[in-house]
N, C-alpha and C positions, 0 to 999 in steps of 0.2 A: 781480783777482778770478779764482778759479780754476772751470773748469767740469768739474765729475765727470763722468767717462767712464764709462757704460754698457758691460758686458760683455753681448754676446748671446751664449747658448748656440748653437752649432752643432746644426741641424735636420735629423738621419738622417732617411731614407727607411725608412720602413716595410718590411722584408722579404716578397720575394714567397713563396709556396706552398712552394718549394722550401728557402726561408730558413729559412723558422720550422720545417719539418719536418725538417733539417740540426738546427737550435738543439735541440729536442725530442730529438733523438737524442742529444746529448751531454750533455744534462741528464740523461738515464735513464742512459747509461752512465757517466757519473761520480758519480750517485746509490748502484748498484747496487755498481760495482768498488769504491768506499771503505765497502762493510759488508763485516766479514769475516764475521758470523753468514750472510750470501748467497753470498758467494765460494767459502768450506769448500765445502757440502755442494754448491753446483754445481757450479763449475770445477775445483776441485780432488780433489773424488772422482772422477772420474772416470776422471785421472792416476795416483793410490795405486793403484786397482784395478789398473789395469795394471800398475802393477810390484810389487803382491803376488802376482797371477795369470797376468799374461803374460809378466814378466819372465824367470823362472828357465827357461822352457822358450821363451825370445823365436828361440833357432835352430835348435828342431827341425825340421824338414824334414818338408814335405808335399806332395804332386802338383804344386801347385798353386803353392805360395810356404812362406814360413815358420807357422809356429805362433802366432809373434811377432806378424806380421802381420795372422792372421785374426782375433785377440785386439784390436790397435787396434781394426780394425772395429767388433766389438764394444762394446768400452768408446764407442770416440768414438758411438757411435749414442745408447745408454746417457745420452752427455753432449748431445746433442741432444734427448731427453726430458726432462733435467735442466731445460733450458732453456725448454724451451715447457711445463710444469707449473706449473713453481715461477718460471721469469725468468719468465713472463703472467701464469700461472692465479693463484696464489697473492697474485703482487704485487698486479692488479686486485684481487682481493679486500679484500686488506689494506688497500688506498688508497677501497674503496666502506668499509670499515669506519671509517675517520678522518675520511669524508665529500669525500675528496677532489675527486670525480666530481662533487658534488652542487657544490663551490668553482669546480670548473673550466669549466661552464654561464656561469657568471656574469662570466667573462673571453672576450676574444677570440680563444682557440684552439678553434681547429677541432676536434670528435670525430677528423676523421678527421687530424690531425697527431696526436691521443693514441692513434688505436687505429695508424697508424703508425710511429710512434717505439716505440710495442712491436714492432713486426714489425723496423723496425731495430736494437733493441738485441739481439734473437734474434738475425740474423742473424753482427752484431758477436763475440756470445758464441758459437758455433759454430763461428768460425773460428777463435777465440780455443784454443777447446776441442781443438778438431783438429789445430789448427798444435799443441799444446803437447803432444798425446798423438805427430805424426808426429816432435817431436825428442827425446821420452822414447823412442819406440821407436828411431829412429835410435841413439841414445848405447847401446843394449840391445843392441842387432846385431840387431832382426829383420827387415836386408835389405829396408827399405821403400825403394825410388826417390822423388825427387821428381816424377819424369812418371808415376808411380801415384798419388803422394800429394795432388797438384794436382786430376787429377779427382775423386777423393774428395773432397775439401774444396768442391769446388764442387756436387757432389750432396747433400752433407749438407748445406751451407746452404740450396740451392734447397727441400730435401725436408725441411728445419726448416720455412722457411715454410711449405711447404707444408700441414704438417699444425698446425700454429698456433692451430688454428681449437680445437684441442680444449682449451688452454690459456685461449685468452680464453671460450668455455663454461665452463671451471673458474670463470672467475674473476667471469661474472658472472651464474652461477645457484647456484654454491654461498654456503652462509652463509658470512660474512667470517671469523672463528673456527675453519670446518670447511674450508676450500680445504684444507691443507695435508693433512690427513689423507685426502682426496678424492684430490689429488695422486698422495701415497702409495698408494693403491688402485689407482690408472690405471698407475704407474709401475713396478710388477714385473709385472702382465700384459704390458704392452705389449712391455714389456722379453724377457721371454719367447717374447713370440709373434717377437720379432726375433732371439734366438738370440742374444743376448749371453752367457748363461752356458753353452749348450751349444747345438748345431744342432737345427734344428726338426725333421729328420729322425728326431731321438733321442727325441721327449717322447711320449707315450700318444698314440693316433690320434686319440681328443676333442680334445684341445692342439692337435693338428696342425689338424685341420679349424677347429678358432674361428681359428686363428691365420692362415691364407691369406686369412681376409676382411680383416683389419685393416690400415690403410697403412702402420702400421710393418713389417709380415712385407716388405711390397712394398719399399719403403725403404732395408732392408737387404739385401735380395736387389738392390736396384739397386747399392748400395756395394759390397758383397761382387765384384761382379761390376767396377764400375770397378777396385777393386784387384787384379785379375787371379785371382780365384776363379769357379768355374761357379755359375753362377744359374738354378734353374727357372724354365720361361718364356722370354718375352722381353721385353727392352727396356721397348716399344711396350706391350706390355700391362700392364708394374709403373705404367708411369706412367702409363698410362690409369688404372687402380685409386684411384692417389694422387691423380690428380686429381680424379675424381669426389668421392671423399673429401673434396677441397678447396672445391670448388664447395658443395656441400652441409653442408657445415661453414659457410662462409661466410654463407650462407641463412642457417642457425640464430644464426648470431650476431647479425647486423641484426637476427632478429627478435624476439632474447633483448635486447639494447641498447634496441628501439625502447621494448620493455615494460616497462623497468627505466624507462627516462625518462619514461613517462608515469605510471608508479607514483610520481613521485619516489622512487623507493629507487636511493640509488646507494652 
């Protein structure tokens, strides 16, 4: 007489805080990097620009460094709006429109591993963005170093999060349907007021003045200034700017989140 042997499944331990918001994060960015309708207009615009616009003059020579040079800046910042509009604003949106948010209540993840793992997946995609714009301009010749390029990389992700906050307000006071076009609104001011397509010195004195309140003008004048170009101001007060900016963004979003929840509208 034979006795059938029971198989017990092996019993994982429950991931701690750190686990589940690690797991979260690579769920958003293998979510995001396998759409290419997301990929295009983020990540990889951002790189075309550059080598339809920065390219052909990437070794002109300027005071300061190359043409080439002060071009990445630009586009990579550019690519850092990309990200926090459309990688938050738009995604939240899209996912409060399929009811996701209203699905995700109902399981044991934390808001803050979801409102998280957006700040990671930013983050992910800025380097991503940066690293890809410093070895298109490298292969260009516009004379970028990697001990310029490293601090950049690391101000532009610090100051992606940082300004974040405007991304998750896209995404959870605009209508689901309308994010993208909101996006689009926020995304050539801001872009502007950072001197991506020309310096701020150059734009009508109205331009000039809305554009020193906004964190991106601050932002970019902080990158500009990592890659060895002069920067109005100093230091200490771009980032005082940015983070105010930050603090108070972040207010408005718990308070935007808290009303959405109790609305149930997610």
């Amino acid at each position: 007489m034979s006795t059938a042997s029971l198989a017990i499944p092996a019993v994982h331990p429950a991931p701690g805080p750190v686990g589940v918001l690690l797991r979260q994060i690579r769920a958003e960015v293998h979510g995001h990097v396998r759409a290419p309708e997301f990929v295009v207009p983020v990540i990889v615009l951002p790189v075309v620009l550059y080598l339809i616009f920065g390219a052909p003059r990437a070794t002109e020579p300027t005071p300061y460094g190359t043409l080439g040079t002060y071009m990445m800046v630009g586009f990579s910042i550019y690519g850092v709006l990309n990200v926090v509009l459309f990688g938050i604003g738009q995604a939240i949106a899209d996912e409060r429109g399929r009811g996701f948010l209203r699905l995700m209540r109902t399981t044991p993840l934390p808001s803050w591993a979801y409102m998280g793992a957006k700040l990671g997946l930013a983050g992910v995609l800025v380097a991503l963005i940066v690293g890809l714009i410093g070895l298109v301009g490298d292969a260009t010749g516009a004379g970028v170093s990697p001990a310029r390029w490293l601090p950049l990389l690391l101000v532009l992700v610090l100051g992606g999060l940082a300004i974040a906050p405007i991304g998750f307000l896209v995404g959870f006071l605009s209508r689901p349907h309308g994010a993208g076009a909101l996006a689009l609104l926020l995304l050539f001011p801001l872009s502007l007021a950072s001197g991506v397509f020309m310096p701020v010195d150059q734009l009508p004195q109205i331009v000039r003045d809305v554009s020193v309140v906004t964190p991106t003008y601050h932002l970019s004048e902080l990158a500009r200034w990592s890659a060895g170009f002069p920067a109005s101001g100093t230091a200490v007060e771009h980032v005082a700017v940015i983070a105010a900016w930050s603090v108070a963004g972040i207010l408005a979003v718990a308070l935007s989140y808290r009303r959405m929840v109790g609305q149930q509208f997610a």
